[in-house]
Backbone bond lengths (Angstrom), bond angles and torsions (degrees), N, CA, C in turn:
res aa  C-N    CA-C-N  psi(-1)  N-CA   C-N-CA  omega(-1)  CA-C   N-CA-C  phi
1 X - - - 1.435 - - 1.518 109.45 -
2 X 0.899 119.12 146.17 1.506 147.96 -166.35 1.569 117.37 -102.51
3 X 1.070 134.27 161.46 1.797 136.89 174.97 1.374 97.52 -155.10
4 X 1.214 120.54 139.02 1.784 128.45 174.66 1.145 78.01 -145.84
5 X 1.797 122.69 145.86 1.135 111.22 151.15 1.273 143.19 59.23
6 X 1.233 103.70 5.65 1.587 115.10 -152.47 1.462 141.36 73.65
7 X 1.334 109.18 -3.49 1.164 126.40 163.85 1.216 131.83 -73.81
8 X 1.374 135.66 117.20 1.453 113.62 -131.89 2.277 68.35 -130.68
9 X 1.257 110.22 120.01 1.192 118.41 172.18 2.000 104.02 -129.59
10 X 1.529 112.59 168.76 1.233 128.86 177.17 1.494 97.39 -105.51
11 X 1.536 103.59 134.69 1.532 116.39 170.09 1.364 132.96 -63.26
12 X 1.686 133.97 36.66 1.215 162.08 -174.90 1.386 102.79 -33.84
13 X 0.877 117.92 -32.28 1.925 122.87 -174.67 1.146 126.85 -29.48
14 X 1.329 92.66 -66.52 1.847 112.97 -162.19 2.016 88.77 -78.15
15 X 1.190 110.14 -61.39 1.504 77.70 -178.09 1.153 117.39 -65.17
16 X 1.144 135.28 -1.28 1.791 130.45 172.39 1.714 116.36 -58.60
17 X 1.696 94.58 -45.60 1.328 115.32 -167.39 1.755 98.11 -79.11
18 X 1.307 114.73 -36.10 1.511 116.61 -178.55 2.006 111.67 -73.52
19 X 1.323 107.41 -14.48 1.323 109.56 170.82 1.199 99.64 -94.51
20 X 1.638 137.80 -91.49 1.108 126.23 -164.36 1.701 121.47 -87.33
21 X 1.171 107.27 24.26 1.529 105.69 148.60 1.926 95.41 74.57
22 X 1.495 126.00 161.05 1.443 114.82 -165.72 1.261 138.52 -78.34
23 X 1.768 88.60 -14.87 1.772 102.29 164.36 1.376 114.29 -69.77
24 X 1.774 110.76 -55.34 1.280 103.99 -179.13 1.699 113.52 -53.31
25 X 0.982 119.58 -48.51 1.872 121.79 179.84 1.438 107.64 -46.26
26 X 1.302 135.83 -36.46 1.593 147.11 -163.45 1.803 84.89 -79.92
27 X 1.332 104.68 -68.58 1.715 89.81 -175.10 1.623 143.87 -72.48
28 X 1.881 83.87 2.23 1.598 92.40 160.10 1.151 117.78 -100.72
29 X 1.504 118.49 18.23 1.764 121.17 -160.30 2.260 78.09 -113.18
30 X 1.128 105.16 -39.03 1.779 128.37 -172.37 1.339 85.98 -47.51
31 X 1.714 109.73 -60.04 2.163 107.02 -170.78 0.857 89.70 -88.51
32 X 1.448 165.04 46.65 1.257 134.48 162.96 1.753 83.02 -111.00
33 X 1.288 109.67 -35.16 1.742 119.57 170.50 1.449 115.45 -30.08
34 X 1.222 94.44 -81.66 1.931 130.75 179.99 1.547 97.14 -54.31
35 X 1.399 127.87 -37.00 1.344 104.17 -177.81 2.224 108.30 -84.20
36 X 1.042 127.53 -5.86 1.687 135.10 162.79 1.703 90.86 -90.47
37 X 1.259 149.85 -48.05 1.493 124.37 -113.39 1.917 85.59 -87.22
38 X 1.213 99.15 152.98 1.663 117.60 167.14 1.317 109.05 -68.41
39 X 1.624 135.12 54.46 1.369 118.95 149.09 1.481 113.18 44.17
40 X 1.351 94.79 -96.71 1.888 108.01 -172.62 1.762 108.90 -34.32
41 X 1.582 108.02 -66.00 1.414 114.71 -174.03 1.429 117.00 -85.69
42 X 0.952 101.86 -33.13 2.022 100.89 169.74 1.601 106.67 89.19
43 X 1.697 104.53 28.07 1.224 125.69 156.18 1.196 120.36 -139.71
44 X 1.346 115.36 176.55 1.541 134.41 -172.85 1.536 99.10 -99.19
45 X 1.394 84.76 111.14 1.605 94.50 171.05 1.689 126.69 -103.75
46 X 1.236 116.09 159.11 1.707 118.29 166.26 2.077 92.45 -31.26
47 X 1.291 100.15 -85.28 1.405 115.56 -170.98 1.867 105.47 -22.17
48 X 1.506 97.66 -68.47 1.277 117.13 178.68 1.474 117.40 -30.87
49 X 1.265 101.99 -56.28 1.655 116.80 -169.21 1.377 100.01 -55.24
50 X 1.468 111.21 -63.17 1.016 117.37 -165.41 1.484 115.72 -63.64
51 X 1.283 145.52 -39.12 1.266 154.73 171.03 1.636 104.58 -65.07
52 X 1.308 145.31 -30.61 0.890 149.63 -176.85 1.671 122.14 -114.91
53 X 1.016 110.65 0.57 1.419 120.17 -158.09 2.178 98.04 -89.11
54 X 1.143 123.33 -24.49 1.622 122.43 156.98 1.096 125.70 -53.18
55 X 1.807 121.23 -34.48 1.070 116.21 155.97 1.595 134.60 -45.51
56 X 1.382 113.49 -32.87 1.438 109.02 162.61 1.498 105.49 -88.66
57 X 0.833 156.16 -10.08 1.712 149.86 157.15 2.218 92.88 131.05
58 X 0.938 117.24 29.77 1.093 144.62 -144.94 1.827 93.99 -101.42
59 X 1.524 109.98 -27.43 1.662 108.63 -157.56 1.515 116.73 -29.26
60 X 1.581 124.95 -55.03 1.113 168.95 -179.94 1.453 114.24 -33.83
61 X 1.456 114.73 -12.54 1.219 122.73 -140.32 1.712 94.07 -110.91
62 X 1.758 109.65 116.86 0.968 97.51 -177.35 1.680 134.54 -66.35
63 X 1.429 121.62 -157.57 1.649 118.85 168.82 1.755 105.99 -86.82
64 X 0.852 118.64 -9.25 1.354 123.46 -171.36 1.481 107.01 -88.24
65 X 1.980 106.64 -60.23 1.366 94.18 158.74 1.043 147.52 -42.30
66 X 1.447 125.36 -51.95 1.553 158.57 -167.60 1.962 78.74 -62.82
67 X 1.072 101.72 -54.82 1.872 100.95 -168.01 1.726 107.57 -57.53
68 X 1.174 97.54 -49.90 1.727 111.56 176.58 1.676 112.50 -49.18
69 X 1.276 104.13 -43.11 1.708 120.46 -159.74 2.159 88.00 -74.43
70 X 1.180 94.13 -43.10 1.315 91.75 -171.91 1.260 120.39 -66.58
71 X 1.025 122.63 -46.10 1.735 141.36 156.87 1.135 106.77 -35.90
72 X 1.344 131.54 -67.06 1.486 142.59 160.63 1.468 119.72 -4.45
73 X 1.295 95.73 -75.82 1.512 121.28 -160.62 1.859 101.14 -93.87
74 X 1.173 136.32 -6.30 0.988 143.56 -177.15 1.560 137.14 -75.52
75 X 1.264 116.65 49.71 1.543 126.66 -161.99 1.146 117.03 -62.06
76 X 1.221 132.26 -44.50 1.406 125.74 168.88 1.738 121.14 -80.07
77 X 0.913 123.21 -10.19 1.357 114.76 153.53 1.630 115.98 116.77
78 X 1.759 108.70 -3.41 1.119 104.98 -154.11 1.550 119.45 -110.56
79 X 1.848 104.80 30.49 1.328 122.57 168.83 1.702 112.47 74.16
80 X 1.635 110.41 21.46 1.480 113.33 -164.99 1.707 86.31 -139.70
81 X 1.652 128.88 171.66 1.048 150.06 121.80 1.221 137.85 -66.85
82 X 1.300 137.39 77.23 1.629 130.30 -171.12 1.861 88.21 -74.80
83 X 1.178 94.65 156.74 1.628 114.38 169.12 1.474 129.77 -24.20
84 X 1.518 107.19 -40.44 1.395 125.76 -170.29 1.788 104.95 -85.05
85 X 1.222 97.85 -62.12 1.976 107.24 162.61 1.144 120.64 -33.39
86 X 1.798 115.21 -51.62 1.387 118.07 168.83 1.586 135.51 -53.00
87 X 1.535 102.93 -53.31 1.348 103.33 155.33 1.621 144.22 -71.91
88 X 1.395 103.93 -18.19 1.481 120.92 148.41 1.227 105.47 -54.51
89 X 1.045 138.64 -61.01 1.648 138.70 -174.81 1.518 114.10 -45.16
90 X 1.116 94.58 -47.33 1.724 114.48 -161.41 1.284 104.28 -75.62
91 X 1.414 114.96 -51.99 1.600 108.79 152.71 1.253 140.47 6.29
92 X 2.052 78.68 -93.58 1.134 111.19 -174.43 1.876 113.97 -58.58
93 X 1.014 129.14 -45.06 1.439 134.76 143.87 1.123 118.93 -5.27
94 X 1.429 119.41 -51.47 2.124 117.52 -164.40 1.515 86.30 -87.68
95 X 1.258 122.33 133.92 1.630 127.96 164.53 1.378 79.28 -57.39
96 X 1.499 125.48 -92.32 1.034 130.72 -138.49 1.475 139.33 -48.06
97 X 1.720 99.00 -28.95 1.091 94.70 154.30 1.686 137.28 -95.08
98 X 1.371 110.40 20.71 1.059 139.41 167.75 1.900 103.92 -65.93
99 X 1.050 95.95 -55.18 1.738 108.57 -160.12 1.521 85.64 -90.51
100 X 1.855 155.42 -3.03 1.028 155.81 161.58 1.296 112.43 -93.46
101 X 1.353 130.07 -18.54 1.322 154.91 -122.28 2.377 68.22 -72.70
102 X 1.080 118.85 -113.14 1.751 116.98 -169.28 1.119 127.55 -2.58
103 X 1.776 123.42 -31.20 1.445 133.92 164.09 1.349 109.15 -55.42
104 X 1.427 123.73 -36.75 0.886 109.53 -166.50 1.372 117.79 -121.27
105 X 1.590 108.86 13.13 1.250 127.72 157.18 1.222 121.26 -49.85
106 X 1.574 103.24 -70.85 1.803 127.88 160.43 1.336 118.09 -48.76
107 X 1.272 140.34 -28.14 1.309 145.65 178.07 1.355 83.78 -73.68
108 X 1.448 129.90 -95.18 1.855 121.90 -165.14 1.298 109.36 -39.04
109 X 1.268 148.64 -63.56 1.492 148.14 179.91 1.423 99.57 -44.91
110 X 1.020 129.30 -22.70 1.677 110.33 -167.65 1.380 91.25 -110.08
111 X 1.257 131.02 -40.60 1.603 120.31 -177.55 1.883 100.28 -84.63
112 X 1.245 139.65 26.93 1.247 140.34 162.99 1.258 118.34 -90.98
């Protein structure tokens, strides 16, 4: 088990990626997107998170977090998650696949 922020989540990843292999994992990281993203902007917003964020078992999650998570994951600067940020984030999250992170570099490049 894991803590970010106070968010106390289970490291689900690596067996995600060991069941459906790295494409399938990329397109459940794609809905895990679409189920936070703001419709209107076609990002994950403060608002967003928060209104949508139970859907991942997430309810619990304060404004501070949700603020933190966003900051986090936020590379271009513009207080939102586009698609790519999100799964960078999410990533970055699993130690484990952090420290696997090249296995599965070569696995996407070769199945692309």
């Amino acid at each position: 088990m894991a803590s970010q922020n106070g968010v106390v989540f289970e490291d689900f990843f690596p067996a995600m990626i060991e069941k459906l292999g790295a494409e399938g994992f990329m397109k459940e990281l794609c809905n895990g997107f679409q189920l936070l993203v703001d419709e209107d902007k076609g990002v994950i917003t403060f608002e967003s998170l928060k209104r949508n964020s139970a859907l991942l078992g997430l309810q619990d999650m304060s404004d501070e977090e949700a603020i933190c998570m966003l900051r986090e994951g936020d590379l271009d600067g513009d207080g939102a998650l586009n698609e790519m940020e999100f799964c960078t984030l999410m990533l970055r999250l699993s130690p484990e696949l952090m420290n696997s992170s090249t296995k599965l570099l070569v696995e996407a490049i070769v199945n692309f």
